[in-house]
BALOBA-1460 file (C-alpha; in Angstrom, 3 decimals):
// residues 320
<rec num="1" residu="x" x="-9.273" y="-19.238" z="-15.452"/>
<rec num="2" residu="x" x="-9.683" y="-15.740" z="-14.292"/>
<rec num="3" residu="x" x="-11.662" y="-13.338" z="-15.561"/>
<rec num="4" residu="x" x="-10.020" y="-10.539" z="-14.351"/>
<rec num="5" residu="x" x="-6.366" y="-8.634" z="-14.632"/>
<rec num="6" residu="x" x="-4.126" y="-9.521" z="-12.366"/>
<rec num="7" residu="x" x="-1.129" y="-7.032" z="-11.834"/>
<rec num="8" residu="x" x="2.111" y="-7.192" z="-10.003"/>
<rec num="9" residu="x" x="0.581" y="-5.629" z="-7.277"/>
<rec num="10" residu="x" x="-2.134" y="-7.752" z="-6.603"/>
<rec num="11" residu="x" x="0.342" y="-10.756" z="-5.928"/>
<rec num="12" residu="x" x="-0.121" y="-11.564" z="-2.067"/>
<rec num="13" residu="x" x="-1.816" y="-8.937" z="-1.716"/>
<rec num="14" residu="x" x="-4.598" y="-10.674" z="0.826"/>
<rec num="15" residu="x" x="-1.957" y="-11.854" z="2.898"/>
<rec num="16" residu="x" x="-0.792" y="-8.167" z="3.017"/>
<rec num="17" residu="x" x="-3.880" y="-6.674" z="3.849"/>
<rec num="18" residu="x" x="-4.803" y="-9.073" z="6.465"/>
<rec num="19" residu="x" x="-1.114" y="-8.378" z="8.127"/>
<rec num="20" residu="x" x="-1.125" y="-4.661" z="7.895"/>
<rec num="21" residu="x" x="-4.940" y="-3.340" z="7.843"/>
<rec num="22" residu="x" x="-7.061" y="-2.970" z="11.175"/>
<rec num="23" residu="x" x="-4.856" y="-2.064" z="13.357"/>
<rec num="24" residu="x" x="-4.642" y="1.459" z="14.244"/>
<rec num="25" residu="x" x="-2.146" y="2.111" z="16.653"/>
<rec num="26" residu="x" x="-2.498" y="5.809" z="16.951"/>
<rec num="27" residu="x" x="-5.785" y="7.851" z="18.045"/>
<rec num="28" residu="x" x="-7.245" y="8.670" z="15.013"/>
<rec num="29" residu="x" x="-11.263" y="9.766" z="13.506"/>
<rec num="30" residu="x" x="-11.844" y="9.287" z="10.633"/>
<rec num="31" residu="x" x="-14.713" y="10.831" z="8.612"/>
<rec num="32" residu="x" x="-16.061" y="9.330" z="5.317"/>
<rec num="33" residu="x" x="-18.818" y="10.609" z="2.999"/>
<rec num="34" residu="x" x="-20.565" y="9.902" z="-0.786"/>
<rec num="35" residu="x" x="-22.322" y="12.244" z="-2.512"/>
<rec num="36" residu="x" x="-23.977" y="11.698" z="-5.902"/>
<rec num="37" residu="x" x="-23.714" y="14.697" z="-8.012"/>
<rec num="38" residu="x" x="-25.996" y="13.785" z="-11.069"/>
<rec num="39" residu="x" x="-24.278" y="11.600" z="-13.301"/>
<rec num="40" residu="x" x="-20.715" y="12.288" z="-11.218"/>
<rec num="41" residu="x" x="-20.253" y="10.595" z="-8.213"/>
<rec num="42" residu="x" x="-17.473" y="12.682" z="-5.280"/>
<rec num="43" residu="x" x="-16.054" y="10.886" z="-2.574"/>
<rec num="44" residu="x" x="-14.656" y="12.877" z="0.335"/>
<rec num="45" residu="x" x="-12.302" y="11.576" z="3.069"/>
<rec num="46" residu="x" x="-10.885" y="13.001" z="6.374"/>
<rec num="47" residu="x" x="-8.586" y="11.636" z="8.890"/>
<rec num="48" residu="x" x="-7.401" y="13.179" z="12.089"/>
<rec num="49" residu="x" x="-4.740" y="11.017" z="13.755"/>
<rec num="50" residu="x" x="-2.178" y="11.201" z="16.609"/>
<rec num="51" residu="x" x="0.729" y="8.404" z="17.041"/>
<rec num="52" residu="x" x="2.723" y="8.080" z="20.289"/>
<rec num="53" residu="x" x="5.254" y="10.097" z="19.310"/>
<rec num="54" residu="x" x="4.327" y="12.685" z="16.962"/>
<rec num="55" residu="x" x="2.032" y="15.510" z="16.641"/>
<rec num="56" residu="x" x="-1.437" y="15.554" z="15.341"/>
<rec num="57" residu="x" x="-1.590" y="15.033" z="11.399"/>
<rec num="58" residu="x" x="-4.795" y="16.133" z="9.508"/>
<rec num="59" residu="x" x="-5.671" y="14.857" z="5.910"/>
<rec num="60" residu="x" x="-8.142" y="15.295" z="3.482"/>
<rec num="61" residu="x" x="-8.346" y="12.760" z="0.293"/>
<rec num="62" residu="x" x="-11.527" y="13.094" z="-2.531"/>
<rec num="63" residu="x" x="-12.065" y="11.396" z="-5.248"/>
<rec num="64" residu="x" x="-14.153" y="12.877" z="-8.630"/>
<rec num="65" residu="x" x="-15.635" y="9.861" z="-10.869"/>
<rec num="66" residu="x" x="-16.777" y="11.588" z="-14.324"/>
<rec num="67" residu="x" x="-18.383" y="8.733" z="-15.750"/>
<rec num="68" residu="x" x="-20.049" y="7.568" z="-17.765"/>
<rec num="69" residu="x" x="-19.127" y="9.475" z="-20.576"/>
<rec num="70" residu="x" x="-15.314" y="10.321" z="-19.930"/>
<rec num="71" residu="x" x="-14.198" y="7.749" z="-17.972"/>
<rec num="72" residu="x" x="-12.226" y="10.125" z="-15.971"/>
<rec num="73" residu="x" x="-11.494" y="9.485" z="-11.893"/>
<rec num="74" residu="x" x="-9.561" y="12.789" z="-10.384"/>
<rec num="75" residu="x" x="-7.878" y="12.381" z="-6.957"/>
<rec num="76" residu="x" x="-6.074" y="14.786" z="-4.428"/>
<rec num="77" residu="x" x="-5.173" y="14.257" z="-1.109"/>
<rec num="78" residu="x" x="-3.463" y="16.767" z="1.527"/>
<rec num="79" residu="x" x="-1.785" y="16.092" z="4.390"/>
<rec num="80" residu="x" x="0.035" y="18.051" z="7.404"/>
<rec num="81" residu="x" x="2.547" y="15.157" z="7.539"/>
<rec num="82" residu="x" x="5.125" y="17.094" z="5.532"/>
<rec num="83" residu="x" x="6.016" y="12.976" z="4.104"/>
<rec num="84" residu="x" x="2.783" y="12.993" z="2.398"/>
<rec num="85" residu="x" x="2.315" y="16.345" z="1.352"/>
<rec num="86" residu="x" x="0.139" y="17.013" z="-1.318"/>
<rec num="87" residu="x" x="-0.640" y="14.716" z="-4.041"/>
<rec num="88" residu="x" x="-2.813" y="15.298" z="-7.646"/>
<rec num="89" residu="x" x="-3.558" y="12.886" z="-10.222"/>
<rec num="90" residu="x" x="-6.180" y="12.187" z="-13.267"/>
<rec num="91" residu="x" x="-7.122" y="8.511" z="-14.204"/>
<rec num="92" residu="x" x="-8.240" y="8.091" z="-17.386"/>
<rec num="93" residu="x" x="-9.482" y="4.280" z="-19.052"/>
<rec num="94" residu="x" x="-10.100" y="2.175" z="-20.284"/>
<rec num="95" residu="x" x="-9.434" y="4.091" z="-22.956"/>
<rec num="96" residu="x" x="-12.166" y="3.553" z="-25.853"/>
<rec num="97" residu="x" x="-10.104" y="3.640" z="-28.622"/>
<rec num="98" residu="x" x="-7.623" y="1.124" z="-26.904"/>
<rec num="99" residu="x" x="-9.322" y="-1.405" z="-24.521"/>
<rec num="100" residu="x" x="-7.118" y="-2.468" z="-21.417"/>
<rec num="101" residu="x" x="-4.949" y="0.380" z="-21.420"/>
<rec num="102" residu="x" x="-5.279" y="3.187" z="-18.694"/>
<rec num="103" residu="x" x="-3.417" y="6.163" z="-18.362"/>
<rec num="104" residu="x" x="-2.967" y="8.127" z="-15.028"/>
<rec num="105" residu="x" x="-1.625" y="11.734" z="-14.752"/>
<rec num="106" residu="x" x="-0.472" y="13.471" z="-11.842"/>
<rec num="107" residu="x" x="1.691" y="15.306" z="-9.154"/>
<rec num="108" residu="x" x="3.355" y="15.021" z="-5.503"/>
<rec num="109" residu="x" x="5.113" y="17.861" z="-3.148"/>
<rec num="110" residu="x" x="6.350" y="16.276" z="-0.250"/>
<rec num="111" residu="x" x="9.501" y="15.750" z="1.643"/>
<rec num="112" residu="x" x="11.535" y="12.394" z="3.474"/>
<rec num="113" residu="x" x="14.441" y="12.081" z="5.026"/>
<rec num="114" residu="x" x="17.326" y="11.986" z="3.622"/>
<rec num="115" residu="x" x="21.484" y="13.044" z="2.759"/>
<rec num="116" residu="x" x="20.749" y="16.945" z="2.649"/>
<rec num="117" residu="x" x="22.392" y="19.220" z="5.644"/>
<rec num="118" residu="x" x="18.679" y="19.590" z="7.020"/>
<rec num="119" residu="x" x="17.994" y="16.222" z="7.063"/>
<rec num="120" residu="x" x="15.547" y="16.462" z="4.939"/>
<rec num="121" residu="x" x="14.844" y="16.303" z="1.363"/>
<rec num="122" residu="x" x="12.018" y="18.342" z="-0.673"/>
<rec num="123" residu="x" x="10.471" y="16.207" z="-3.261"/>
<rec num="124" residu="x" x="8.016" y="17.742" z="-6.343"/>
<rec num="125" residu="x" x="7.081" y="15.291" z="-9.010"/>
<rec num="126" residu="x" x="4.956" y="14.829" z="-11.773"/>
<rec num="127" residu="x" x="4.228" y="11.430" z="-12.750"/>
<rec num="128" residu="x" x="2.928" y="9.749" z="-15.914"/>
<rec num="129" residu="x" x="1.814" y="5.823" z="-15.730"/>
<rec num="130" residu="x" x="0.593" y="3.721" z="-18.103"/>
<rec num="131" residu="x" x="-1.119" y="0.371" z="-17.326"/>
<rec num="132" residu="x" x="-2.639" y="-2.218" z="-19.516"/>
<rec num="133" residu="x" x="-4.372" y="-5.792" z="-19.681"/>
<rec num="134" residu="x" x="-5.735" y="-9.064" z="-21.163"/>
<rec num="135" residu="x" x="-7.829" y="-9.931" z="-18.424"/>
<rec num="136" residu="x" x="-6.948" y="-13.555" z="-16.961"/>
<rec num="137" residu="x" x="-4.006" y="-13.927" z="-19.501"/>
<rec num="138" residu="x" x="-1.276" y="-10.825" z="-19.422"/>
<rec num="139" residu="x" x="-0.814" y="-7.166" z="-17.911"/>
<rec num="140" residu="x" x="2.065" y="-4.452" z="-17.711"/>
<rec num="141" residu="x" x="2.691" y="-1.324" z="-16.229"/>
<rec num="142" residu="x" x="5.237" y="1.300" z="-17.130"/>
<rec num="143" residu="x" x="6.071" y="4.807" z="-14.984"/>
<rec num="144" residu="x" x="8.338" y="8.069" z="-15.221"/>
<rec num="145" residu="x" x="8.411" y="10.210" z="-12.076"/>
<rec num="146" residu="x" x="9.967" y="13.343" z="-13.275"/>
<rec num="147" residu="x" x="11.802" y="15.512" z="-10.413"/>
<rec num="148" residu="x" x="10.648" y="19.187" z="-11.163"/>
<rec num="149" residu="x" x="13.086" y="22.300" z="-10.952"/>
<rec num="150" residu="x" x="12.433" y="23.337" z="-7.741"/>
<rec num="151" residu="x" x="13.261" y="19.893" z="-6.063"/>
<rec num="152" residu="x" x="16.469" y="19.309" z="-4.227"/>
<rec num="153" residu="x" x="19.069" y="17.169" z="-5.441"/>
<rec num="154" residu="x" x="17.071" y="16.286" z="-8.148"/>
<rec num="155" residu="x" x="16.706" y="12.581" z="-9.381"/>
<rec num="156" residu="x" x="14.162" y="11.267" z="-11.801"/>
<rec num="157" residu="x" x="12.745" y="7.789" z="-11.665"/>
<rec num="158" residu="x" x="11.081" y="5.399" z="-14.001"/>
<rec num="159" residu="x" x="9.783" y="1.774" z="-13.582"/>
<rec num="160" residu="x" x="8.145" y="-0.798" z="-15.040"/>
<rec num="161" residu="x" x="5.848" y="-4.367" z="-13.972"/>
<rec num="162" residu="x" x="4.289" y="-7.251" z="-15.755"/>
<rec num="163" residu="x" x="2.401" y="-10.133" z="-14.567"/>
<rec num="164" residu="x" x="1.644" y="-13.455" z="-16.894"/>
<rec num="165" residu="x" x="-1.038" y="-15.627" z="-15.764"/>
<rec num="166" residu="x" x="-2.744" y="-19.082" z="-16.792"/>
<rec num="167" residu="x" x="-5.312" y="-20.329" z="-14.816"/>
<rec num="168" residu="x" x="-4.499" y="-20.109" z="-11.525"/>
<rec num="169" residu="x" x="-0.539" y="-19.707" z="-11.268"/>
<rec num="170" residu="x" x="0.475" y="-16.147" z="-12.244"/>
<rec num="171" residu="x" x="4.246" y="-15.141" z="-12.505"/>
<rec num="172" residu="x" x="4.982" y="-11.284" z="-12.442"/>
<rec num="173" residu="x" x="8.360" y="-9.143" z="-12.247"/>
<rec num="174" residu="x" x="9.210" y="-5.349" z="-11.532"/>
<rec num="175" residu="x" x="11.829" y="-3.049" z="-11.642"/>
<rec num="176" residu="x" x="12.900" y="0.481" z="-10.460"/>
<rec num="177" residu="x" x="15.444" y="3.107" z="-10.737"/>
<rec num="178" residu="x" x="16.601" y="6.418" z="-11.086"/>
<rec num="179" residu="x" x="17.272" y="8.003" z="-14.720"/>
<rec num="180" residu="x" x="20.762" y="9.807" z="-15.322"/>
<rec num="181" residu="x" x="20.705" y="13.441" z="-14.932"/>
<rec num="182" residu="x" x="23.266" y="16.087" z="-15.892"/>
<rec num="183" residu="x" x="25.192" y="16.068" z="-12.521"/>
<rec num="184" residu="x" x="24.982" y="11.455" z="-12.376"/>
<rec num="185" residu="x" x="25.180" y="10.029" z="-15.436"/>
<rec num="186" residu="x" x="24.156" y="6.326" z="-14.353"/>
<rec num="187" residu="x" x="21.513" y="4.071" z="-13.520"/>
<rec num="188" residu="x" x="20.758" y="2.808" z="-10.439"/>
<rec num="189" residu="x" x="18.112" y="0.456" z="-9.542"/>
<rec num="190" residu="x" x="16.558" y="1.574" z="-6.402"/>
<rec num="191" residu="x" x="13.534" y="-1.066" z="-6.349"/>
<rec num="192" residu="x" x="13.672" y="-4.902" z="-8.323"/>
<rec num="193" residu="x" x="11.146" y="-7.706" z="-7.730"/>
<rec num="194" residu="x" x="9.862" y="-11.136" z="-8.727"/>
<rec num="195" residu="x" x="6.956" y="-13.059" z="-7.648"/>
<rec num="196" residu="x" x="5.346" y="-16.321" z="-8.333"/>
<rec num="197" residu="x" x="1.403" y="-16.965" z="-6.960"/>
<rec num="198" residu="x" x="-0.977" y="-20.014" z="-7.122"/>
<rec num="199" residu="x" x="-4.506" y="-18.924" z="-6.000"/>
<rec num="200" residu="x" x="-7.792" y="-19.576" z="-5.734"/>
<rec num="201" residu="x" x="-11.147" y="-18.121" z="-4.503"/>
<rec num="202" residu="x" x="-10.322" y="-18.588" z="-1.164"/>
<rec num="203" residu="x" x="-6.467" y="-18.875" z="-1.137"/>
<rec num="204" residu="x" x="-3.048" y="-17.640" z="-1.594"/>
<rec num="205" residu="x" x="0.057" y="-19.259" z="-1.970"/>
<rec num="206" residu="x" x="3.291" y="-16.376" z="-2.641"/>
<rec num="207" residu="x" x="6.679" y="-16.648" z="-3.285"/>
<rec num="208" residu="x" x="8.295" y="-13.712" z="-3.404"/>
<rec num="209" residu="x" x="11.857" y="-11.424" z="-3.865"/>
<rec num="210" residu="x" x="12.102" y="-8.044" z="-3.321"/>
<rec num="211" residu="x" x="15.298" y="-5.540" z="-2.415"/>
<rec num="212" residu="x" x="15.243" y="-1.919" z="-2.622"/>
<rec num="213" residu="x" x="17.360" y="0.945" z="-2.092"/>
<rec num="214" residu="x" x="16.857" y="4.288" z="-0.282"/>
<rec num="215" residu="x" x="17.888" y="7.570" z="-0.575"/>
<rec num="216" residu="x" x="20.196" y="7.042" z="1.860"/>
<rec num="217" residu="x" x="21.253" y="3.813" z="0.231"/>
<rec num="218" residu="x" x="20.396" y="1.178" z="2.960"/>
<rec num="219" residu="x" x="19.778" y="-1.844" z="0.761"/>
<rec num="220" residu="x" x="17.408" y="-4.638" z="2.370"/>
<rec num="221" residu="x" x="16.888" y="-7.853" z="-0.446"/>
<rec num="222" residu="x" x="13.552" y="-10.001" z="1.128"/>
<rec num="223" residu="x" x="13.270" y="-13.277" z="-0.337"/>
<rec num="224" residu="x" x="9.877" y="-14.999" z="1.511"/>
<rec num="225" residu="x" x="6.531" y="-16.848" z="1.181"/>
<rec num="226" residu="x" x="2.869" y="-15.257" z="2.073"/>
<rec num="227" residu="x" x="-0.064" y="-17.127" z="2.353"/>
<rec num="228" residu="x" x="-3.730" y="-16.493" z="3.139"/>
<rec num="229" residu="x" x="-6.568" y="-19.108" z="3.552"/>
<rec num="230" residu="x" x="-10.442" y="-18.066" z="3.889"/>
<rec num="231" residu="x" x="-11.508" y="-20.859" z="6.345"/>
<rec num="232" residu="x" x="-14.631" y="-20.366" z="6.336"/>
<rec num="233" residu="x" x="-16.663" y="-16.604" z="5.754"/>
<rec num="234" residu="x" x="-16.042" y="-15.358" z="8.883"/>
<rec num="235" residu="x" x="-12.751" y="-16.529" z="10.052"/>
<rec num="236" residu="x" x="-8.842" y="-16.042" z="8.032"/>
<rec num="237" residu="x" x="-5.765" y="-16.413" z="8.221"/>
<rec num="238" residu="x" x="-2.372" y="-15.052" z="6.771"/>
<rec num="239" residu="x" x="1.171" y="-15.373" z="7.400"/>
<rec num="240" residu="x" x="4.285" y="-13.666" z="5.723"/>
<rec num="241" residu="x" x="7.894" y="-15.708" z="6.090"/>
<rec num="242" residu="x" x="10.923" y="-13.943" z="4.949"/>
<rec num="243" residu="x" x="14.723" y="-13.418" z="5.675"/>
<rec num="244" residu="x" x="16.967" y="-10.684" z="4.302"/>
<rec num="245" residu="x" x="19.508" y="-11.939" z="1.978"/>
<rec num="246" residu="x" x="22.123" y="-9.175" z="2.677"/>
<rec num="247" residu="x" x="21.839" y="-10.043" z="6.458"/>
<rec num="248" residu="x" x="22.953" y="-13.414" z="7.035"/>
<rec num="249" residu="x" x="22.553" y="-13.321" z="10.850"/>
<rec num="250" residu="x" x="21.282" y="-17.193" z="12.049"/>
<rec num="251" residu="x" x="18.338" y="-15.300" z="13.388"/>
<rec num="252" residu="x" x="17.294" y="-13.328" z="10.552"/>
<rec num="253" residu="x" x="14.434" y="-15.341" z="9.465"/>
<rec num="254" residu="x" x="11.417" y="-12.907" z="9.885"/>
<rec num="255" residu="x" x="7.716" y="-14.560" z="10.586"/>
<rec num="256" residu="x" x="4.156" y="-12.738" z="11.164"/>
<rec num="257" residu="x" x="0.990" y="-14.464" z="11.784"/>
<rec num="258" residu="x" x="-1.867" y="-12.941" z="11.368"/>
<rec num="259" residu="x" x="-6.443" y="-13.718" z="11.495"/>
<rec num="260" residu="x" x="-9.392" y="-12.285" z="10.939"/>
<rec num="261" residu="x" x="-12.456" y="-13.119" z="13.199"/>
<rec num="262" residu="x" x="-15.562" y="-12.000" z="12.023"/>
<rec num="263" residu="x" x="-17.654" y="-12.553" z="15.430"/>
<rec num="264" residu="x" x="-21.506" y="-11.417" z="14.168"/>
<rec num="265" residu="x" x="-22.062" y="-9.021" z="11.680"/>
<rec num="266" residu="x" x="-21.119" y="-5.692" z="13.957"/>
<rec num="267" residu="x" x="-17.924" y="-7.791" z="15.515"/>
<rec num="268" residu="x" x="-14.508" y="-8.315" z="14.468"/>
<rec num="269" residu="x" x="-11.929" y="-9.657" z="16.335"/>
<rec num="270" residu="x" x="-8.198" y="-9.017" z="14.573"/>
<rec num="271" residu="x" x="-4.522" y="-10.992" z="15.730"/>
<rec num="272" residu="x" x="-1.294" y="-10.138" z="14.381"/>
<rec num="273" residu="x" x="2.184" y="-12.089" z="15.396"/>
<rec num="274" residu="x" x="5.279" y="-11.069" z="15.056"/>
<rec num="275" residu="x" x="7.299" y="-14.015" z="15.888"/>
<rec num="276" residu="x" x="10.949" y="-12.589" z="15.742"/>
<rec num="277" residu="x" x="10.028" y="-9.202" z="17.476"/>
<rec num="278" residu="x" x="7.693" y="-11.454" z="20.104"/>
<rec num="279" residu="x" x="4.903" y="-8.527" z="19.421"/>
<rec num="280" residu="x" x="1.413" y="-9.375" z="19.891"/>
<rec num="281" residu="x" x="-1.073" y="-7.047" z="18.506"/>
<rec num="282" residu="x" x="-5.130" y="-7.277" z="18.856"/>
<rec num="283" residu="x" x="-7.610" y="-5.034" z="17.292"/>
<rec num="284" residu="x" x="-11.162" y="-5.090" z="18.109"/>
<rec num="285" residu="x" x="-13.732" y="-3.171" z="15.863"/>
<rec num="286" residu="x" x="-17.381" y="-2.787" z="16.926"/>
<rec num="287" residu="x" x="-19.877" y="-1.451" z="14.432"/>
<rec num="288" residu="x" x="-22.214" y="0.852" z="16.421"/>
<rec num="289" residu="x" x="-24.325" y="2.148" z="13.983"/>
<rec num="290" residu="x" x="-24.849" y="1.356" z="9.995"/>
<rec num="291" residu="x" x="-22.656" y="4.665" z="9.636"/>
<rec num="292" residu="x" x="-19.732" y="4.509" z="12.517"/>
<rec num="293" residu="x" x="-17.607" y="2.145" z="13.881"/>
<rec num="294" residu="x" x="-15.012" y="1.907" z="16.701"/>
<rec num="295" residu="x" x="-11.901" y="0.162" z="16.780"/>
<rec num="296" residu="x" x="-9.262" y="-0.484" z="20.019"/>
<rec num="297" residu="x" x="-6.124" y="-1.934" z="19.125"/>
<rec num="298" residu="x" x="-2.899" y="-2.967" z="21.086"/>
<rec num="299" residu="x" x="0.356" y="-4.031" z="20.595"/>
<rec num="300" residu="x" x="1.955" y="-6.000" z="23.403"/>
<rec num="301" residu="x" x="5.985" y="-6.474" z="23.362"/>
<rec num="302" residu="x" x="6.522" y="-9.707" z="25.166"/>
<rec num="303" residu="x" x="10.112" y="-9.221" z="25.113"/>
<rec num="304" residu="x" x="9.945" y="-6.198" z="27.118"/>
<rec num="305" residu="x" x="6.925" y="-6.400" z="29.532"/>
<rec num="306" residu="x" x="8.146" y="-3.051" z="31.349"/>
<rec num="307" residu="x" x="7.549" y="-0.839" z="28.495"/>
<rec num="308" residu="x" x="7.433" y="-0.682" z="24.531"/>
<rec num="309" residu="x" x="3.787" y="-1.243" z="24.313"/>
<rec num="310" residu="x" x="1.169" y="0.434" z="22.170"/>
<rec num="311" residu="x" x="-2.115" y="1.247" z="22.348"/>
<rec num="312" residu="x" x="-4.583" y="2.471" z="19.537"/>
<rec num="313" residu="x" x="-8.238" y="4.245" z="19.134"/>
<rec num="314" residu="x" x="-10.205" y="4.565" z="15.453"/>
<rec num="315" residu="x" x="-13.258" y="5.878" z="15.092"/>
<rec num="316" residu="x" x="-15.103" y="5.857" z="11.458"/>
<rec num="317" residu="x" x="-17.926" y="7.772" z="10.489"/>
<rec num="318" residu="x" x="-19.275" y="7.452" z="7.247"/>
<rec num="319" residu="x" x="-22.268" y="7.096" z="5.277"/>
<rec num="320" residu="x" x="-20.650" y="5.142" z="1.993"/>
């Protein structure tokens, strides 16, 4: 049985992270540090990065453990991408008095697109969650993500999660929408989810549902399977199968393949599939020193060998 919490979150997560991480398709440096200040520890972050089509986006992310005594983690991040913005929060747990539960604090300023003349909506939050768990047995989340004043078309959203688990099968929902206000007086789920998940330590096995709603309310309903097998400790493999249930096309059925090669201990060799877009990416990262590391990455369309291709360069410094 496990000894840990599992939350909604974490279901299919591997398969996730071996589909979407190391491959960074954009020119980008990155810049890591750790510095141990006494008893505190402060971990700084900064990433310069340039995709094919936009500008050059700067941001800066640290992160301020108080421990051991207050059990206190303080975040911020900044970011010229006006979608990111700025973003502020305080962790606090497990709380003594109350083991399992966790409480995090915080605030966003940012902006997305969406229905306003500009095109663009300005979004200011501040956000209170709440998190809690029986390791290996039970854990739930709950969330309010209050608009503030100065935010256009204001609409305030709460959520909540909760994953049960025995042994190795754990079964987890989640749900999300936006509060009535003055001006709309209903309810409107924006985000809803179920997931089921057999595991073990070197597998994943995830059935999944998912459909959310934008501002602009384009609704997309996923219903799919994600696994991920550790063949052996240097090679994996993940795959994500899916269809949209609103889209009933015969050829909606969405599949991405996707491995991890881990070629010496300074090597790795990454492949991603996408089956129904006929994309090929491949991502090679080369550790140069114990404190930076280079990464190429490409994305090949084979439907369209004349163009639509993308090419990527990360570099990482960092001494953590």
């Amino acid at each position: 049985m496990s000894t840990s919490a599992v939350f909604y979150a974490d279901l299919g997560k591997r398969a996730k992270d071996l589909l979407k991480k190391g491959f960074p398709l954009k020119y980008s440096v990155e810049l890591e540090a750790a510095k141990k200040i006494k008893e505190d520890n402060l971990n700084l972050k900064a990433i310069v990065s340039k995709d094919h089509s936009g500008g050059l986006v700067g941001k800066l992310e640290d992160s301020f453990f108080l421990t051991p005594h207050y059990n206190v983690e303080l975040n911020g991040s900044i970011s010229t991408d006006p979608k990111e913005g700025i973003a502020l929060k305080a962790i606090y747990g497990p709380i003594p008095s109350v083991p399992g539960l966790k409480a995090t604090i915080g605030g966003s300023w940012a902006s997305s697109s969406g229905k306003s003349e500009a095109g663009k909506i300005s979004k200011r939050f501040a956000n209170l969650n709440l998190d809690y768990s029986i390791p290996g047995h039970f854990s739930a989340g709950a969330f309010v993500k209050y608009a503030l004043p100065a935010t256009e078309e204001r609409i305030h959203y709460g959520g909540a999660n909760s994953t049960f688990t025995y042994g190795s099968f754990s079964v987890g929902g989640s749900i999300e929408y936006r509060l009535p206000t003055e001006e709309d007086k209903n309810r409107d789920i924006t985000k809803l989810g179920f997931a089921a998940d057999i595991s073990s330590a070197d597998s994943n096995v995830t059935g999944y549902y998912q459909s959310e709603k934008d501002d602009d309310d384009n609704e997309k309903a996923l219903l799919g399977v994600a696994f991920y097998h550790k063949i052996r400790s240097d090679l994996e493999v993940g795959a994500d199968i899916f269809t949209d249930t609103l889209k009933p096309e015969a050829n909606n059925l969405k599949m991405h393949l996707a491995s991890v090669w881990k070629m010496d201990k300074n090597t790795t060799l990454r492949t991603k599939f996408d089956v129904a877009e006929s994309k090929v990416s491949l991502s090679y990262q080369q550790k140069l020193t114990d404190y930076a590391s280079v990464t190429l990455a490409s994305e090949i369309n084979l439907a369209n060998l004349n163009g639509g291709h993308k090419i990527g360069v990360g570099l990482n410094l960092s001494d953590v």
